[in-house]
C-alpha positions in Angstrom: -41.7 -30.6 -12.9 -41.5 -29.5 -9.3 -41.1 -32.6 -8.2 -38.2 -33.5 -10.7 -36.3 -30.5 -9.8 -36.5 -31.3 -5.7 -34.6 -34.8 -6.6 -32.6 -33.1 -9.1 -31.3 -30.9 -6.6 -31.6 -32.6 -3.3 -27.8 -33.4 -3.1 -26.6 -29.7 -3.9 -29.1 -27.8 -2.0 -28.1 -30.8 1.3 -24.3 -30.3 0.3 -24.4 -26.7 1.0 -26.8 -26.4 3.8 -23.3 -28.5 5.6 -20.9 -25.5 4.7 -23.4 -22.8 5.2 -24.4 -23.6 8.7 -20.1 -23.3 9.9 -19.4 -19.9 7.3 -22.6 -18.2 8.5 -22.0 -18.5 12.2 -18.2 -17.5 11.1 -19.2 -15.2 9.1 -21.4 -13.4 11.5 -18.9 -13.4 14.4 -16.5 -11.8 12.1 -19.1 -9.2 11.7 -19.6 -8.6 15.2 -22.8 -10.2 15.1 -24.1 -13.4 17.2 -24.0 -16.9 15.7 -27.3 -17.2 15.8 -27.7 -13.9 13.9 -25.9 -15.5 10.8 -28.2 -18.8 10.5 -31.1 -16.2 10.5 -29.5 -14.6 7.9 -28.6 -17.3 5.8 -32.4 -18.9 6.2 -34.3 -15.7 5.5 -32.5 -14.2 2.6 -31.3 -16.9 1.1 -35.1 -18.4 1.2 -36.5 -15.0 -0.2 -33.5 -14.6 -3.1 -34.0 -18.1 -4.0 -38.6 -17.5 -4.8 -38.1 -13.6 -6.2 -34.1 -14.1 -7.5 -33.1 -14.5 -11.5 -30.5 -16.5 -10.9 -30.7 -20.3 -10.7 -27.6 -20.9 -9.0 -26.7 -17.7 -6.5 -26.9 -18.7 -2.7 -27.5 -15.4 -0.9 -26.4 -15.1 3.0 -23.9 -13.5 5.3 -20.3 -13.3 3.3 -16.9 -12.2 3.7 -17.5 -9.1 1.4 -19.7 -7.4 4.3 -18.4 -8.5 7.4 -15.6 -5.1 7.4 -18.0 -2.5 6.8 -21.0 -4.4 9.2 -18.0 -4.8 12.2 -17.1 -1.1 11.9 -20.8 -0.3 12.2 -22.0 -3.2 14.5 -18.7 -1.3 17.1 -19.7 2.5 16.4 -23.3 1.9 16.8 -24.5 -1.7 19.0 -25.9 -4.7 17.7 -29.2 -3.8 18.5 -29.5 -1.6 14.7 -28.0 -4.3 12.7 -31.4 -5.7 11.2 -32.4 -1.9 10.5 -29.1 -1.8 8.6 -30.1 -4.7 6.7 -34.0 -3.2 5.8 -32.3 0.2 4.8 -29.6 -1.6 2.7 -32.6 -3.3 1.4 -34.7 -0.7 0.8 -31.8 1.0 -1.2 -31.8 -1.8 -3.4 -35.2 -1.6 -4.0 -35.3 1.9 -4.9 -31.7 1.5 -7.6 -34.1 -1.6 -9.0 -37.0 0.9 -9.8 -34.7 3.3 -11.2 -32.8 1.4 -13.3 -29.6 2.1 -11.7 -27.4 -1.5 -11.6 -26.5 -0.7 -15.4 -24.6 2.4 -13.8 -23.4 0.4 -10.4 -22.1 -2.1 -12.2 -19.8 0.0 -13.8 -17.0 0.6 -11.1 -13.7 -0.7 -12.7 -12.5 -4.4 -11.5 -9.6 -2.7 -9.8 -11.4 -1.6 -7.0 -13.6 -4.2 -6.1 -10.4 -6.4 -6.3 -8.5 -3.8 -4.5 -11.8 -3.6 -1.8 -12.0 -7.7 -1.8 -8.5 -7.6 -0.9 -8.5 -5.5 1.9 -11.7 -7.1 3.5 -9.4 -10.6 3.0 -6.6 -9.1 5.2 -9.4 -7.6 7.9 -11.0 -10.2 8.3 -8.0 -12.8 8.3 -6.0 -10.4 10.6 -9.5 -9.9 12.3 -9.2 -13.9 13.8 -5.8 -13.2 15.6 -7.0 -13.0 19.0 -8.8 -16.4 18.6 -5.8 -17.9 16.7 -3.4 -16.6 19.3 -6.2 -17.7 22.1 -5.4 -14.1 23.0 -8.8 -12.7 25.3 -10.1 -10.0 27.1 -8.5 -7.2 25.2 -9.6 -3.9 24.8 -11.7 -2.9 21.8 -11.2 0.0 19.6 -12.6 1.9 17.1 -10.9 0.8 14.1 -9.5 -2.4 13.4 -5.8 -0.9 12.9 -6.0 -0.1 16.5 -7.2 -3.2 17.5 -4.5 -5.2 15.1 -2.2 -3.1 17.3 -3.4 -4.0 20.5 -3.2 -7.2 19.5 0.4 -6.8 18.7 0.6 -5.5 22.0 -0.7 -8.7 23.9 1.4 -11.2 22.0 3.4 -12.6 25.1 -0.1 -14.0 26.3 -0.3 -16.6 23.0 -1.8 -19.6 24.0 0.4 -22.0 22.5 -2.4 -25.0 22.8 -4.8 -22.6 20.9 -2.3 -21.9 17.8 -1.4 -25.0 17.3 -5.1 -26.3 17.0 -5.3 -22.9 14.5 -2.4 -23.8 12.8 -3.6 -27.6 12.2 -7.1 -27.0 11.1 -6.1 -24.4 8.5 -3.1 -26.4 7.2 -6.0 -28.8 7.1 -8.5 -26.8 5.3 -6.3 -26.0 2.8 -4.5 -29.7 2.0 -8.4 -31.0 1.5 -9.1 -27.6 -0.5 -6.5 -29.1 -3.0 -7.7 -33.2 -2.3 -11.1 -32.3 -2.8 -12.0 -29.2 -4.4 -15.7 -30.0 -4.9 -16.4 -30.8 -1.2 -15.2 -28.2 1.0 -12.8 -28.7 4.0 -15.3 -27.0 6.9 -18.0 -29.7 6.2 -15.0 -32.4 7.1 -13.2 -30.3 9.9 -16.0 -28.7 11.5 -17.3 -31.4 13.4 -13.6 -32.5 14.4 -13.5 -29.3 15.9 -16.7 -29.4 17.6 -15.9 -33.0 18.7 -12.6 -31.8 20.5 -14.9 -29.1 22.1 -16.9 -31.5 23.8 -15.0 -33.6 24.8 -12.6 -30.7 26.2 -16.0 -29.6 27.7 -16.9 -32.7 29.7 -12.8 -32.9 30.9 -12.4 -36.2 28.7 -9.6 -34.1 27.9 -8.0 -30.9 28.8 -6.8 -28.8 26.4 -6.8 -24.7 27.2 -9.2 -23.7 24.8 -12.4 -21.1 24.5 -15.2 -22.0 22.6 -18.1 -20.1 20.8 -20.1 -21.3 23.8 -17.5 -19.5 26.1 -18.1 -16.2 23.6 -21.8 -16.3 23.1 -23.5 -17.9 25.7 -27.2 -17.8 24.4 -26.8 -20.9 20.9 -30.6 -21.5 21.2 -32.2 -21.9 17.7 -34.8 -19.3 16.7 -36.2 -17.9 13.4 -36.4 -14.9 14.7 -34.8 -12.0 16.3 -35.2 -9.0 17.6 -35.8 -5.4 15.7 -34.9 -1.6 16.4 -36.8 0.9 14.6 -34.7 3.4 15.5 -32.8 5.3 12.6 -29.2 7.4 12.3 -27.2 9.4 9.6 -24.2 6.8 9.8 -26.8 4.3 9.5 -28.1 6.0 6.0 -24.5 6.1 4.9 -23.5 2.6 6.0 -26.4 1.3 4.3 -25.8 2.5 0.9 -22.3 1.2 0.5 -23.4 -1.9 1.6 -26.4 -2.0 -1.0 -23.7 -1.0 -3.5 -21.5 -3.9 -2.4 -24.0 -6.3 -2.5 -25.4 -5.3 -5.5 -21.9 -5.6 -7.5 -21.0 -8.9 -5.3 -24.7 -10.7 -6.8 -24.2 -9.3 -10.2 -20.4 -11.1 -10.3 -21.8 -14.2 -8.7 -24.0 -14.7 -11.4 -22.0 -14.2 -14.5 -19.5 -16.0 -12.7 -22.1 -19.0 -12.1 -23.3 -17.7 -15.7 -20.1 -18.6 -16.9 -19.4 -22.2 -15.2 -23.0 -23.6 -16.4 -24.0 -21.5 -19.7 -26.8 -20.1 -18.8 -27.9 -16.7 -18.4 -29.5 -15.2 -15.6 -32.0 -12.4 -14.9 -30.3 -9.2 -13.9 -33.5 -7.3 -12.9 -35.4 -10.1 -11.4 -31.7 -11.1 -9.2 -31.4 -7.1 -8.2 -35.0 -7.2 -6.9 -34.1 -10.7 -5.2 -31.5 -9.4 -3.6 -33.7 -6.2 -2.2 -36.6 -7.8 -0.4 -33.9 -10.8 0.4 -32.3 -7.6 2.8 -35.4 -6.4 4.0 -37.0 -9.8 4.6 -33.6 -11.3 6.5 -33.2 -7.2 8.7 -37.3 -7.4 9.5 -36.5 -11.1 11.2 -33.9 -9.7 13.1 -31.0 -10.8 10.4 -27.9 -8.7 9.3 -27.6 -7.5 5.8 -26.5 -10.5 2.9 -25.3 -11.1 -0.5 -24.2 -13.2 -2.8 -21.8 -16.1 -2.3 -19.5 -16.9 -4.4 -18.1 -19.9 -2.8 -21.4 -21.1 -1.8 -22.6 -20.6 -5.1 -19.7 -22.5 -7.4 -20.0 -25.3 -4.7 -23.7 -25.3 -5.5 -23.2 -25.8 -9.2 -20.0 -28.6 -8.6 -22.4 -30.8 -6.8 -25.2 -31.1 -9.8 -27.5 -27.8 -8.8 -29.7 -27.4 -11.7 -32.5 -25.1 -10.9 -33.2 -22.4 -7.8 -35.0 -25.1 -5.9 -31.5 -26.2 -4.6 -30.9 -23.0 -2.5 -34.8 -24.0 -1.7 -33.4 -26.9 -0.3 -30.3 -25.6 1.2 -32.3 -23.1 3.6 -34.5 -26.4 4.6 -31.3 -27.7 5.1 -30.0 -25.3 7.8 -33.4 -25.3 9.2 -33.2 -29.0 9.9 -29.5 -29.0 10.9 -29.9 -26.1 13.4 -33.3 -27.5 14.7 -31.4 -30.8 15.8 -27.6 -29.8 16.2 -27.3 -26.1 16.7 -26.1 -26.9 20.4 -23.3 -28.6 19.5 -21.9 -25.8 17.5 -21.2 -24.1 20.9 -18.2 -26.9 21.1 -16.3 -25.4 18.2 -12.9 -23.9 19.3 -12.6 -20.2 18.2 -9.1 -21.0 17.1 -11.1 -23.8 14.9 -13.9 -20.8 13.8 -10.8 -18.1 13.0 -8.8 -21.0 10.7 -12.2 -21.5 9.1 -12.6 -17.5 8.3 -8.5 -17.4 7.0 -9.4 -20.3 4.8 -12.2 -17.7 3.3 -10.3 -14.6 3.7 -7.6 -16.9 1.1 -9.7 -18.2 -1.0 -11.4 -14.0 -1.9 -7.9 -13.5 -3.0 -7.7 -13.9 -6.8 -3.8 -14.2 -8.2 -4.4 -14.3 -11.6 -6.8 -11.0 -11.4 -3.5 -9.0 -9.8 -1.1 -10.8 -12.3 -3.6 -9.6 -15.4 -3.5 -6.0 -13.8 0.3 -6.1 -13.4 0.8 -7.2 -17.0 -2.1 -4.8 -19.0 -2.7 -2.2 -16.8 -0.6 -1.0 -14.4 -2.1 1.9 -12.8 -5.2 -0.3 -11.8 -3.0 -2.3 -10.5 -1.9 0.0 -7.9 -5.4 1.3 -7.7 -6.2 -1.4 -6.3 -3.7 -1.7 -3.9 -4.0 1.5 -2.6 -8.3 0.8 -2.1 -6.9 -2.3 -0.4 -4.6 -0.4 2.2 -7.2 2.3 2.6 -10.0 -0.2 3.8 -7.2 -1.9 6.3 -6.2 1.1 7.5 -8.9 3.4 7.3 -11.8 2.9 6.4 -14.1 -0.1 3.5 -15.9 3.1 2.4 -13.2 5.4 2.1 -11.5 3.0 0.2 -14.2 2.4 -2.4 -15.1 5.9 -3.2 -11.1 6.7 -3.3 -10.5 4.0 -5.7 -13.8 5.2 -7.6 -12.3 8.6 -8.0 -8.7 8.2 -8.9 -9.8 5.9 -11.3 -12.6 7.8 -13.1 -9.5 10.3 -13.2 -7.2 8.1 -15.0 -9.8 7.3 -17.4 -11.0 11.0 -17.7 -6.5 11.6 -18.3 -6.8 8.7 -20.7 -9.9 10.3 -22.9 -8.8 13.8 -23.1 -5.5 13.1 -25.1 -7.6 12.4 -27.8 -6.9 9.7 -30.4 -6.1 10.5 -33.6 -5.5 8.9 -37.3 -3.3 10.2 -39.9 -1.9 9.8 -43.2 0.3 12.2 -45.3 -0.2 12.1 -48.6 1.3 13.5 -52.0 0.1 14.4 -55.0 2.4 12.4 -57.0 2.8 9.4 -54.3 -0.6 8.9 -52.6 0.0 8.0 -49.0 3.4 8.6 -48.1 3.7 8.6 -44.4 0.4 7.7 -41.3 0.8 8.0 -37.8 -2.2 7.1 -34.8 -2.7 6.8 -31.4 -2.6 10.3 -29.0 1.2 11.0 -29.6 2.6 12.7 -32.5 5.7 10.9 -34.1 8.4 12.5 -36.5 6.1 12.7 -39.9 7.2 14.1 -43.4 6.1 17.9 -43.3 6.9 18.5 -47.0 3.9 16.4 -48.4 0.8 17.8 -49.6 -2.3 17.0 -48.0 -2.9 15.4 -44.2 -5.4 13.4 -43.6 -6.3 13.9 -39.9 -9.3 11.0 -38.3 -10.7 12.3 -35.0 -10.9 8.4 -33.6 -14.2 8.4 -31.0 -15.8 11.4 -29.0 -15.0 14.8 -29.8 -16.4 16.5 -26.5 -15.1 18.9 -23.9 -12.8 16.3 -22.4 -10.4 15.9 -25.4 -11.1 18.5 -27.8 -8.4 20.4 -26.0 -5.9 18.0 -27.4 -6.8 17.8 -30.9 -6.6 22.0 -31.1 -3.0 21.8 -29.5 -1.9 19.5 -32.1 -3.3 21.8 -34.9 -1.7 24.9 -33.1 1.6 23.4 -33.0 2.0 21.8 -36.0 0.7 20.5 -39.5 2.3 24.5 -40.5 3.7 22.9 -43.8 0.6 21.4 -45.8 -1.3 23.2 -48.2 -4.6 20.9 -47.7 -5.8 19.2 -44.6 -8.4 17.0 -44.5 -10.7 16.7 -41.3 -12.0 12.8 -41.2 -14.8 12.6 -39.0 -16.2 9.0 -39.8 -15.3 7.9 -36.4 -16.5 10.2 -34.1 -19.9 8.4 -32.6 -20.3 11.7 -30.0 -20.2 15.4 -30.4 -21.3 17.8 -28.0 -21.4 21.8 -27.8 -18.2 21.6 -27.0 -16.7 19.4 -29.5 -18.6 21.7 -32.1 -17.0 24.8 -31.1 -13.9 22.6 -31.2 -14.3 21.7 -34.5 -14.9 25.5 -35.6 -12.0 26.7 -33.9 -9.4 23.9 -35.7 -11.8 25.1 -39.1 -10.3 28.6 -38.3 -7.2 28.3 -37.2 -5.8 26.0 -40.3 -7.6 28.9 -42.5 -6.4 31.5 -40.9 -2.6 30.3 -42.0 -4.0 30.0 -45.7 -5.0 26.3 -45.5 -7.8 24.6 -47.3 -9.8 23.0 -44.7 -12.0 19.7 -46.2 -14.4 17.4 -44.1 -15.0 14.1 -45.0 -17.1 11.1 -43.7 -18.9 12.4 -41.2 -21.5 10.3 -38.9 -24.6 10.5 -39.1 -25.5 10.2 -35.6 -23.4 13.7 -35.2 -24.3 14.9 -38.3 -27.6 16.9 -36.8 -25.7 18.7 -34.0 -23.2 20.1 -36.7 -25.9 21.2 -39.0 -27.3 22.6 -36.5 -24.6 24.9 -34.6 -21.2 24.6 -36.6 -19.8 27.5 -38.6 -17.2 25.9 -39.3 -19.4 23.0 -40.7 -21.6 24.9 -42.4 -19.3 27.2 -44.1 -17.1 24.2 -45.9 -20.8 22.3 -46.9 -21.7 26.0 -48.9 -18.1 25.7 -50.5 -18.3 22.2 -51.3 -16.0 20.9 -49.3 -17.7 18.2 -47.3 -17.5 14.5 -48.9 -19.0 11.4 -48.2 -15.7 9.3 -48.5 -11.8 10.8 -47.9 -11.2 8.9 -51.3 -13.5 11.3 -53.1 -11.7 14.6 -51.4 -7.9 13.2 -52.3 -9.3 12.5 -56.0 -10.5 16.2 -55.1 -7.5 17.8 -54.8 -5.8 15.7 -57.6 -4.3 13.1 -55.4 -3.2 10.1 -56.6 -5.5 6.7 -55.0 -3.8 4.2 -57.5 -2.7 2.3 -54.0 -5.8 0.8 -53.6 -5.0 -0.9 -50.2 -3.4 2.3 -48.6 -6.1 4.3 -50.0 -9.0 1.9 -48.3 -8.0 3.1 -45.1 -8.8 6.3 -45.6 -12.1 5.8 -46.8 
């Protein structure tokens, strides 16, 4: 079996040891990191995800989804604490695995991490305008707005020679992104790069351009780094949004890669994976990694079948770096920042924007707001801004609570309904409401449903409360309930209750006056059909009258 699954996924796990060798050394100098730190990475974790992972298809390294929050850090703090990032980011993992806590993680609204993987697109495409503009020697500051400005500032010194070559390898990148979608263009266009390097290099030609080699003089391949044990509040604090990130960028790798083969991964086994994966990859002196969702889709397009391709694809790097690592120091930067556009591109999803535009605005802008916040400010800031407003919106969106209704008469039967959290224009001379309490009835919306029964319903002799659909009550909702109870009988109403759950039948038993009062009267029924043929409606209409059951 072992032996069937190597040749089975030789050519996948081969395929993407090419692009991961060019994206992790990117990847890594985007995340003010060393090259050398990012084939670490990719070797370490993606080996470690690949043994302890539940996904057969996730390739775990470096990705575009870290590289904002690591570079902040990586600036504030040195490159020396990077690795202790990654074993605290780990270790985080670890400790959400134990507890059970992805269920909960997993739950931030799409908005914001399109809204976050947006804004790490612009930061880290905007991030490669020094080497695009062959721009060098600038100043660094603390935030990458400042150093977008100083940029700005420095624009007069563009190295034409060094745009052009941008310009051409990313036009490049993405024409063979469209001519050959299963074979990525950096496999193809990285070694033209590193080819005009050396030949640039060895004054076979002469062409004004730095290379990697120029940037990071040390391109040696080792397995190992270096390690700082030393630990900080921003490192705490740092590490736990990148845990969460990771943790939501894995979990969406699989399902996506869930998706494109029909299978179904292990969420547990792929969280703790992903934990000793960062501890494993910050202990060897990597940075902290993730999921990849490029890597991965390539993966499965070129026949992956089992985990023993991303086996294969951290062989793979081994090997490569082993005999050619030197040569990457030849690769232009101007070739390494159209490589890290082309990614920064391909994170951005159209039709995810053009779903939120069409069926829900507000995340829409959510998202674009968490998107201008991590440019401008701050990844974290960002995420736990976009987490709030929208756990507001949904908290705004709850409390109106949703209702049914139906007006009936005792001649007619159902004469007039109305749903939804917004009260139309209904026939107030009828002679029994039916009013449905539609979901929770808890201290979030229970202040709705009393303001509609303070403000109107005045004209109806009966009302009946339908409680069928209510799956929650709490405390709240119970005192709720008793206060509607008294003020409808308080204006001479007769209250009824009809249909009500059983999973909130034992809290009402238990602490509803209201409740308890009607039961002793007999005014509780099983079915709404059974208090209208109660109160001498007529239920000849059988398919109005089912809806009320």
């Amino acid at each position: 079996m072992f032996l069937k699954n190597i040749q089975n996924n030789l050519k996948s796990g081969l395929t993407v040891s090419l692009i991961s060798i060019p994206l992790s050394i990117s990847l890594a100098v985007a995340s003010g990191a060393t090259p050398m730190i990012g084939i670490i990475t990719a070797i370490w974790a993606g080996l470690v995800a690949a043994i302890f992972g539940g996904s057969n298809f996730n390739i775990v390294g470096p990705t575009g989804a870290l590289s904002g929050i690591i570079a902040t850090y990586v600036f504030q703090n040195g490159l020396v604490s990077l690795p202790m990032l990654a074993v605290i980011a780990g270790v985080i993992i670890i400790v959400a695995y134990l507890l059970k806590l992805e269920k909960y993680l997993i739950l931030i609204p799409s908005s914001v991490i399109h809204g976050f993987t947006l804004g790490v697109a612009f930061v880290i495409g905007l991030g490669q305008l020094n080497s695009a503009l062959g721009l060098k020697n600038l100043p660094a500051h603390e935030t990458f707005f400042a150093n977008l400005i100083e940029s700005f500032h420095h624009i007069n010194n563009i190295s034409w020679v060094a745009f052009i070559v941008f310009g051409v390898f990313l036009a490049g990148l993405l024409i063979l992104k469209k001519l050959t979608p299963k074979l990525p263009g950096a496999i193809i266009l990285a070694p033209v790069g590193i080819l005009i390097g050396f030949l640039n290099s060895n004054k076979i030609i002469d062409l004004p351009l730095r290379t990697l080699g120029d940037q990071f003089h040390d391109m040696a391949f080792h397995l190992f780094g270096s390690f700082d044990f030393s630990l900080s509040t921003s490192m705490l604090q740092t590490a736990a949004v990148i845990a969460l990130i990771a943790i939501l960028e894995t979990m969406l790798s699989a399902k996506i890669a869930d998706g494109m083969t029909r299978t179904k991964h292990n969420a547990r086994k792929e969280m703790l994976g992903l934990g000793l994966a960062n501890i494993a990859s910050g202990l060897v002196g990597g940075m902290p990694a993730t999921a990849a969702l490029a890597r991965t889709s390539l993966n499965i397009k070129t026949g992956a079948t089992h985990k023993t391709s991303a086996l294969i694809n951290t062989l793979g790097i081994v090997l490569i770096s082993v005999f050619l690592i030197n040569y990457f120091k030849f690769i232009p930067l101007a070739v390494i920042a159209a490589i890290l556009v082309s990614v920064a591109i391909r994170m951005v999803e159209r039709e995810h924007y053009n779903k939120l535009w069409l069926y829900e605005r507000s995340g829409f802008y959510v998202s674009l707001l968490v998107a201008a916040t991590t440019i401008v400010i701050d990844p974290i800031v960002g995420i736990l801004l976009g987490v709030s407003i929208s756990l507001l919106i949904f908290i705004d969106r709850i409390s109106h609570g949703y209702f049914d209704l139906t007006v009936n008469k005792f001649s007619e039967g159902i004469v007039d309904s109305d749903s939804g959290v917004r009260l139309k224009e209904i026939e107030e001379d009828a002679d029994v409401l039916l009013y449905s309490i539609r979901g929770k009835l808890c201290y979030i919306n229970s202040r709705a449903h009393i303001e509609r029964f303070e403000g109107h319903f005045l004209k109806y002799k009966h009302i009946i409360l339908r409680l069928r659909d209510v799956n929650f009550v709490d405390t709240d909702g119970s005192e709720a309930l008793d206060e509607i109870i008294d003020i409808l009988q308080k204006r001479g109403q007769q209250v009824l209750i009809t249909g009500i759950n059983q999973r909130t039948l034992g809290l009402l038993d238990q602490i509803s006056h209201g409740y308890k009062k009607l039961k002793k009267a007999g005014l509780v029924f099983e079915k709404s059909e059974h208090a209208l043929q109660f109160l001498g409606v007529s239920v000849k209409d059988k398919k109005r009258t089912k809806k009320s059951k």
